[in-house]
C-alpha positions as CSV (number, residue, x, y, z in Angstrom):
1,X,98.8,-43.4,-29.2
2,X,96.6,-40.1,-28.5
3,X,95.9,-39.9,-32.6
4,X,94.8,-44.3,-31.8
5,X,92.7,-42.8,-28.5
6,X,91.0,-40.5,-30.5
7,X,89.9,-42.6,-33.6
8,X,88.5,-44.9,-30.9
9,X,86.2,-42.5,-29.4
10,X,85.2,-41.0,-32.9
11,X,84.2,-44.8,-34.2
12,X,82.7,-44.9,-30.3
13,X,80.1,-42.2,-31.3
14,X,79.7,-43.2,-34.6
15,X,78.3,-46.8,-33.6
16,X,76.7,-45.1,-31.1
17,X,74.9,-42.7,-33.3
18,X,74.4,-45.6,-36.1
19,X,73.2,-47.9,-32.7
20,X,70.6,-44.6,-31.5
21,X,69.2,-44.1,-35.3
22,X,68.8,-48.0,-35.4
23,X,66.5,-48.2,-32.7
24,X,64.3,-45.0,-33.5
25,X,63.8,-46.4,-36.7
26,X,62.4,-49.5,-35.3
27,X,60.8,-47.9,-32.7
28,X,58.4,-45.9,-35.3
29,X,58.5,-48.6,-38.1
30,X,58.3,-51.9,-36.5
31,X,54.7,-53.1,-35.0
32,X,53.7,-53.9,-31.3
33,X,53.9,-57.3,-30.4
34,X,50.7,-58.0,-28.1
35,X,51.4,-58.8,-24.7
36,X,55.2,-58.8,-24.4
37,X,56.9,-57.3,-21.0
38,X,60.3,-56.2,-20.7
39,X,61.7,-56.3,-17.3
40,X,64.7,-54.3,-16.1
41,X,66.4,-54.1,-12.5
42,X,69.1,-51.3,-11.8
43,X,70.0,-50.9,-15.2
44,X,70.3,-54.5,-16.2
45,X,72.2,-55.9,-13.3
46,X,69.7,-57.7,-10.8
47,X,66.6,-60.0,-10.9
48,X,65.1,-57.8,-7.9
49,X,63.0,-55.3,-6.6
50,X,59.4,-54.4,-7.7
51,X,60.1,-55.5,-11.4
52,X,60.6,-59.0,-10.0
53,X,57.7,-59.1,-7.6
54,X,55.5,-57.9,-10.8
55,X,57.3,-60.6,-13.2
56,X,56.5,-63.5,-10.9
57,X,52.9,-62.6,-9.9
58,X,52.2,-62.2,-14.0
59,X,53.9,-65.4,-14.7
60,X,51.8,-67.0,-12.0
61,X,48.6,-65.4,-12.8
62,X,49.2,-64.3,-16.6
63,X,51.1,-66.9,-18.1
64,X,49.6,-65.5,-21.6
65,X,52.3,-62.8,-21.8
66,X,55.4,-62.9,-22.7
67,X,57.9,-61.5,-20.5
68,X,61.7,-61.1,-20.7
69,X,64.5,-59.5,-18.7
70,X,66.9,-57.3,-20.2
71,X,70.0,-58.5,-18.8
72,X,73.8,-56.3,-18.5
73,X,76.3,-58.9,-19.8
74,X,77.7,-58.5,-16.4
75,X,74.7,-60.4,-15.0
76,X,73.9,-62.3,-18.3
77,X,75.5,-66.0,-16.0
78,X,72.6,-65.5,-13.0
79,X,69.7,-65.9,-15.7
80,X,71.1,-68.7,-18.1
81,X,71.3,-70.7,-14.2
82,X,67.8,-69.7,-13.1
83,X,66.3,-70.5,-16.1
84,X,64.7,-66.7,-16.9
85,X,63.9,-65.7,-20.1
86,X,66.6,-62.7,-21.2
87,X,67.9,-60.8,-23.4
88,X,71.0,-59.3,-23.3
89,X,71.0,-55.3,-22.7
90,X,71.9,-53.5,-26.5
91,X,72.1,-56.7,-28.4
92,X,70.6,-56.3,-31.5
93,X,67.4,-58.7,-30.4
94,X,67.3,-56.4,-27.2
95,X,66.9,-53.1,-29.9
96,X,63.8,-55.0,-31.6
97,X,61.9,-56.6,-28.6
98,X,62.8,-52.7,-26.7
99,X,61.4,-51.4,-30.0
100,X,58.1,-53.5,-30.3
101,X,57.2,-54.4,-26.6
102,X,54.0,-53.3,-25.3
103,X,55.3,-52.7,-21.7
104,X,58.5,-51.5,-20.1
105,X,58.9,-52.2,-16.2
106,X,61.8,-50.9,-14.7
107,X,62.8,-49.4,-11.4
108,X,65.9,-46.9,-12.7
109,X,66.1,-44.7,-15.3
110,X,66.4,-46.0,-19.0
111,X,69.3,-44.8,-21.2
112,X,68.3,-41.2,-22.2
113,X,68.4,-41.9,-25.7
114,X,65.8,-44.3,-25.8
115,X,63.2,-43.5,-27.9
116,X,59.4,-44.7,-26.3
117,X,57.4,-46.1,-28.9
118,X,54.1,-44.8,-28.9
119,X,52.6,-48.4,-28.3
120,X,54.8,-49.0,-25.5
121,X,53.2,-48.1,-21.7
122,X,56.5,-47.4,-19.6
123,X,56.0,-48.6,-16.1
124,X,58.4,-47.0,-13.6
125,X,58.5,-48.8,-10.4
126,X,61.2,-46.4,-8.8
127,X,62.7,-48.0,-6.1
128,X,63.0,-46.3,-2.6
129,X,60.9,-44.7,-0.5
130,X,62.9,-41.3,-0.6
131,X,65.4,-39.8,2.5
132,X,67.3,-38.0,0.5
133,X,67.1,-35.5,-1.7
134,X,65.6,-36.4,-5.6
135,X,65.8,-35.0,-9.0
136,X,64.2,-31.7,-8.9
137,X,64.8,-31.0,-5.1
138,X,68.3,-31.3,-5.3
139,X,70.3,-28.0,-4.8
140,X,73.3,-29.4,-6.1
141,X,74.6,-32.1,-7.9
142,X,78.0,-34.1,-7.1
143,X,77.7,-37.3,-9.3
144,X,80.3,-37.7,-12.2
145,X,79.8,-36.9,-16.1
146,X,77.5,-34.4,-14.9
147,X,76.6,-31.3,-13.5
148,X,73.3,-29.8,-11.4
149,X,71.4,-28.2,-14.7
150,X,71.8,-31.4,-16.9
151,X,71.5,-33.9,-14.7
152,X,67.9,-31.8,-14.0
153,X,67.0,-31.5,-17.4
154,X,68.1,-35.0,-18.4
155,X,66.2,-36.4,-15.4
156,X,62.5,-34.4,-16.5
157,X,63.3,-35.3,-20.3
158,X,63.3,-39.0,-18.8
159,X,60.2,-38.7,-16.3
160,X,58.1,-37.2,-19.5
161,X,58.0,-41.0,-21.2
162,X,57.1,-42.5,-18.0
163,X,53.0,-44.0,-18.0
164,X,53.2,-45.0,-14.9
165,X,54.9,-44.1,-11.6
166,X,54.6,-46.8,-8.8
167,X,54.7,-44.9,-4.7
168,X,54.8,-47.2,-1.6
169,X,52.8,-44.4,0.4
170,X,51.2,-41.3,0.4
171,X,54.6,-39.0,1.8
172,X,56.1,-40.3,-1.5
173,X,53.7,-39.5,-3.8
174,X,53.7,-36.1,-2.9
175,X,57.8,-36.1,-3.0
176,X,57.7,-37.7,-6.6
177,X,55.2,-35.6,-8.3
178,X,57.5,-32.5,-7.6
179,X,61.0,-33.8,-7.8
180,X,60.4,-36.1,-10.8
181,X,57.9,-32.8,-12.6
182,X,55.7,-36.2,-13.3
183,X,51.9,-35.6,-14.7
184,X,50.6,-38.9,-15.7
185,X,49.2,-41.8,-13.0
186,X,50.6,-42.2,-9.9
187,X,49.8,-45.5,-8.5
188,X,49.8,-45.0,-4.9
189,X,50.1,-49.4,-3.7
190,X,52.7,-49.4,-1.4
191,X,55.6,-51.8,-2.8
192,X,55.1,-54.8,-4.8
193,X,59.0,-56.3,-3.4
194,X,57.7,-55.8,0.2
195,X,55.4,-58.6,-0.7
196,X,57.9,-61.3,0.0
197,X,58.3,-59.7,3.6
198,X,54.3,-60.5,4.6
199,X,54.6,-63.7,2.5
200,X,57.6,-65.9,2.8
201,X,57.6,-69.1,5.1
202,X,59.1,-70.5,8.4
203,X,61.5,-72.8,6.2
204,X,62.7,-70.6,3.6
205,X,65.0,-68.5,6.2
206,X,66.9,-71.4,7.2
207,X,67.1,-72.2,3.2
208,X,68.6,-69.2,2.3
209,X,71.6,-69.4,5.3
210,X,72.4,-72.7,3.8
211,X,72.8,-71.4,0.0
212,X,74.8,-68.7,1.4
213,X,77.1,-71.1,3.8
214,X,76.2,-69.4,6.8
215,X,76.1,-70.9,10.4
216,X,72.5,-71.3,11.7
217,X,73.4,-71.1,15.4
218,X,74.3,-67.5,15.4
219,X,72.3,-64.2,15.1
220,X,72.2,-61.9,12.0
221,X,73.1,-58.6,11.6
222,X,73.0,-57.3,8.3
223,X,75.3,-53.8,7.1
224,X,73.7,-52.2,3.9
225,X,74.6,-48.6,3.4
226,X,74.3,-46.8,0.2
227,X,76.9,-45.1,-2.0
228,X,78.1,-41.4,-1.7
229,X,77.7,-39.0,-4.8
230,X,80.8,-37.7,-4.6
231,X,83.5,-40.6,-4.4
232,X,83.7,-42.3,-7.6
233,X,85.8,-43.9,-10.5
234,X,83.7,-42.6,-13.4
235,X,80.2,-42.7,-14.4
236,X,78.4,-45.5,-12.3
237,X,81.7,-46.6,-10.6
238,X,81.2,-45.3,-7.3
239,X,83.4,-46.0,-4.5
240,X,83.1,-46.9,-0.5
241,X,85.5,-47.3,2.0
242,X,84.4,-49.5,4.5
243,X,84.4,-47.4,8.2
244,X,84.0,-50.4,10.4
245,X,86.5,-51.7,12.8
246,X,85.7,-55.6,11.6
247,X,88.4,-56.4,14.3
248,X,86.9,-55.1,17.1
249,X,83.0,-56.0,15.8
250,X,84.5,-59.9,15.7
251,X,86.0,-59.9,18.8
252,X,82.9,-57.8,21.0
253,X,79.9,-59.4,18.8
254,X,81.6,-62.8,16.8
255,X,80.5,-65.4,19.7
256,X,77.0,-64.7,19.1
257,X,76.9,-63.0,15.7
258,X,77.5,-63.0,12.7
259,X,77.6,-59.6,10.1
260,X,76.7,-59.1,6.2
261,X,77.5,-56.9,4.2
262,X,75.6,-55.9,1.4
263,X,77.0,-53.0,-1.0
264,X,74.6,-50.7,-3.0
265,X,74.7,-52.0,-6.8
266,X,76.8,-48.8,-7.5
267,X,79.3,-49.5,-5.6
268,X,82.3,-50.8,-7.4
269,X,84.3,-52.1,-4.5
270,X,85.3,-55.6,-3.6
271,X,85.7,-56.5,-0.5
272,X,88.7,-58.4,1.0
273,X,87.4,-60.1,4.1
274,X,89.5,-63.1,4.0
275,X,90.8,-62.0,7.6
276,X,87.2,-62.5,9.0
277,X,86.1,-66.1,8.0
278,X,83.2,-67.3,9.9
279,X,81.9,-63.6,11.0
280,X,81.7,-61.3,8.5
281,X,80.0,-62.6,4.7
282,X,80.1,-60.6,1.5
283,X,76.7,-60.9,0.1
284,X,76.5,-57.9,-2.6
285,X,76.3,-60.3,-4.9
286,X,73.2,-61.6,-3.7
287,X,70.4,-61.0,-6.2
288,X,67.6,-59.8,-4.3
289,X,68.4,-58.4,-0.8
290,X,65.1,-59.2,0.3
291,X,66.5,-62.7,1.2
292,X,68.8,-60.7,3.4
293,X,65.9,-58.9,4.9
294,X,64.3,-62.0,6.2
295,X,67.3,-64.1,7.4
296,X,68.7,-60.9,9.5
297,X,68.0,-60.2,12.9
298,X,69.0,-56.4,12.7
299,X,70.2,-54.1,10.4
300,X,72.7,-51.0,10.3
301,X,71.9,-48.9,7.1
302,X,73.0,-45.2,7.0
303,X,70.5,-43.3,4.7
304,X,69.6,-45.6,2.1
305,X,66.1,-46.4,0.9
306,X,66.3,-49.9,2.6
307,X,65.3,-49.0,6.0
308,X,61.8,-48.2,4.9
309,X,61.3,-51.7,3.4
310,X,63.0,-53.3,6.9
311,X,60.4,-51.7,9.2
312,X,58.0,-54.2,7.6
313,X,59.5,-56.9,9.7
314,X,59.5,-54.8,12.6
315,X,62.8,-55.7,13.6
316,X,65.4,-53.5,15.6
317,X,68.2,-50.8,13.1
318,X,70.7,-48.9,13.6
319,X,71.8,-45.9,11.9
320,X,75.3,-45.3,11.2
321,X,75.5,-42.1,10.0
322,X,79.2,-40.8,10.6
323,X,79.4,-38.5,7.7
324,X,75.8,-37.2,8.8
325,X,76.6,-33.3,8.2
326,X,78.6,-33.4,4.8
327,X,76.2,-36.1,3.3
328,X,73.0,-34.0,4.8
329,X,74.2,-30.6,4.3
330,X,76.7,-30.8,1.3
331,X,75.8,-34.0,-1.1
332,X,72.2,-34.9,-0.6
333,X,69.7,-32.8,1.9
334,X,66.9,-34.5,3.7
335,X,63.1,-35.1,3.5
336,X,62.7,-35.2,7.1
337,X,65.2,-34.7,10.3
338,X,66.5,-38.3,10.4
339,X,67.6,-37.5,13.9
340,X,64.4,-37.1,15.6
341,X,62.0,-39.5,13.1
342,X,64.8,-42.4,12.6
343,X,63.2,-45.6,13.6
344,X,66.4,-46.9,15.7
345,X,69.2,-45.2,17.6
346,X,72.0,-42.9,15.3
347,X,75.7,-44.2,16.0
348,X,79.0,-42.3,15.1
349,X,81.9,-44.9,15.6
350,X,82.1,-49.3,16.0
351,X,82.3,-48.9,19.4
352,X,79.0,-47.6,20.0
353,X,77.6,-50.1,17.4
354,X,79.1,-53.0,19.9
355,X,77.3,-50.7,22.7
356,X,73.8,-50.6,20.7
357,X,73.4,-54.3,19.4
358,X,74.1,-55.5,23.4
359,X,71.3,-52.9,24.5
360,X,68.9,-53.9,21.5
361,X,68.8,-57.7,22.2
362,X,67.4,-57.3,25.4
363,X,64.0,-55.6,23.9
364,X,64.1,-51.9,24.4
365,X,60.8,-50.7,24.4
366,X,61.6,-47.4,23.2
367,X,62.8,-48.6,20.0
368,X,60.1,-50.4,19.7
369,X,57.9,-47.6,19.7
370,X,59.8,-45.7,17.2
371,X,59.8,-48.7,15.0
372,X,55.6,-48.7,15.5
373,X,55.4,-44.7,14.7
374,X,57.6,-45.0,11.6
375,X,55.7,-47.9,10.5
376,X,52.5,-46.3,10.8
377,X,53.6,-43.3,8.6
378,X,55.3,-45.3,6.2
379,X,54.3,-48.7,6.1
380,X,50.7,-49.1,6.0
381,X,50.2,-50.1,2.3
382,X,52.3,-52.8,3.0
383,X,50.1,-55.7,3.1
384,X,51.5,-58.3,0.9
385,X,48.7,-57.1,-2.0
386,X,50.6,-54.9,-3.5
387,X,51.0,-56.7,-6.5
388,X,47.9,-57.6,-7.5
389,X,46.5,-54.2,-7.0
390,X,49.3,-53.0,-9.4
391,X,48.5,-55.4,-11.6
392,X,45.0,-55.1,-11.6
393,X,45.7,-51.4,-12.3
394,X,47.9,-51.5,-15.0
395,X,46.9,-54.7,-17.0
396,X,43.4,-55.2,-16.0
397,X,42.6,-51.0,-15.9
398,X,40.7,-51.6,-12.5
399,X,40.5,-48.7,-10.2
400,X,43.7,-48.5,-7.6
């Protein structure tokens, strides 16, 4: 069996060698094709994010292009229903349209052995207005298959192909020239995805609960936390154990709420929550969590990216952030004291979540001011332009 296991990961790098060789080869040999976009959300798996705001606008207003996704097989079902042009992540058609686009848009990192044609422009939309700790700025490193001084290198080798680097403000700019070691054009718009947030109508929040069976007469509250570096299965599998009491959160909050739960698209866990019908909805599967943005009356995040984009809407957060000193001090580091700039109150068990959402509903004004501060710092390229002006920048070469 070990000589079987071994043979299997000899032929592994072999293919994966042959597969490598293939597509440098046809990255050098084979000629652009004019005008064709490849698309990619968190590494194949979502039709989201600032690649999809940039994908519709073009189709809209540059229907001249050809654009595709490149799609994980995982994900391949979602596309083939909506109707969106894909091709399936390291198919052998995926290898020549890669090899011969004009334009990559992405929002994560491309596998590191992908050779950049020299006709390709490499858009990277990044995705995240930064809390934590990037790249670069990291003292150490706690994600599998890695370690601090490759996962550095790897990242910079990566950064170096990149054209363009999209920022949502100018506290981010600053962060990402430094922590990604990036030299080319920054393209300082604010985010393309927030779009949706200025733009989106009356009706489509009412469309959205009823695709998702959920009950219109009760009040949203929406749980998105990200993942932690340092609990995982293997490389890309990370885990999450949920630290809610869902029992006491139904009984305190279920006759006038209900609560999603949105997992980051590392997160490998499923969750069971068979035992909560009617209050608590798994929606990690949901495409775009923008849709979850607009249909939620609050939202409790920890220190992921999200609660940037949320203080668009102006609506109340809170910040669960029970681990707060291992995940600040030992996985990650901060940008900025979370404690004292956190737009919304910082809670360390369920009980003072029940405590929170009961005082937030009644309109405290001093959340309300921190919501106003931290969208003034933040927020304030945030217009529902974003878009175009990337567009304009990128395909049109107009002045940002």
């Amino acid at each position: 069996m070990n000589i079987q296991n071994h043979l299997k990961r000899i032929l592994k790098k072999i293919v994966a060698k042959a597969y490598w060789l293939a597509f440098s080869v046809a990255a050098s040999c084979l000629p652009v094709k004019k005008r064709l976009i490849m698309f990619e959300s968190y590494l194949g798996k979502q039709y989201s994010c600032n690649p999809r705001a940039i994908y519709e606008y073009m189709k809209e207003t540059h229907p001249n292009y050809h654009m595709f996704w490149s799609v994980d097989k995982g994900s391949v079902r979602f596309f083939q229903e909506k109707g969106i042009p894909y091709i399936k992540r390291f198919s052998l058609k995926w290898l020549i349209y890669m090899a011969r686009a004009e334009y990559w848009i992405t929002n994560s990192r491309m596998p590191l052995w992908l050779t950049k044609p020299k006709h390709t422009v490499y858009v990277q939309t990044w995705h995240g207005t930064p809390l934590k700790k990037l790249a670069l700025d990291m003292n150490e490193v706690h994600m599998p298959g890695t370690n601090t001084e490759k996962y550095k290198k790897n990242f910079t080798k990566e950064s170096a192909k990149w054209d363009f680097l999209l920022s949502p403000n100018a506290y981010s700019t600053e962060i990402f020239r430094r922590a990604f070691d990036f030299h080319k054009t920054i393209i300082e718009s604010g985010y393309p995805r927030n779009d949706y947030l200025y733009n989106y109508k009356r009706e489509d929040v009412e469309k959205i609960k009823k695709q998702l069976n959920l009950p219109l007469d009760k009040k949203v509250i929406l749980y998105a936390p990200t993942w932690r570096d340092n609990q995982f299965y293997q490389v890309g599998k990370y885990k999450f154990n949920l630290p809610l009491d869902l029992d006491l959160m139904k009984e305190k909050l279920g006759e006038e709420y209900i609560l999603l739960l949105r997992m980051h698209y590392l997160v490998a866990e499923s969750l069971d929550l068979s035992r909560y019908e009617g209050f608590a909805f798994d929606v990690s599967k949901v495409q775009d969590i923008r849709e979850l943005y607009v249909i939620s009356d609050m939202l409790i995040t920890d220190y992921s990216s999200v609660f940037f984009d949320y203080a668009n809407l102006k609506r109340p957060m809170l910040f669960y952030v029970y681990d707060i000193d291992e995940y600040r001090d030992v996985l990650r580091g901060f940008y900025f004291d979370i404690e004292k700039e956190a737009p919304g109150p910082l809670v360390y068990s369920t009980e003072e979540i029940i405590e929170k959402v009961n005082k937030l509903k009644n309109n405290d004004e001093s959340i309300n001011e921190a919501i106003n501060r931290f969208y003034k710092k933040f927020c304030y390229l945030d217009d529902g332009e974003a878009t175009k002006r990337v567009v304009d920048r990128i395909f049109l070469n107009k002045p940002s």
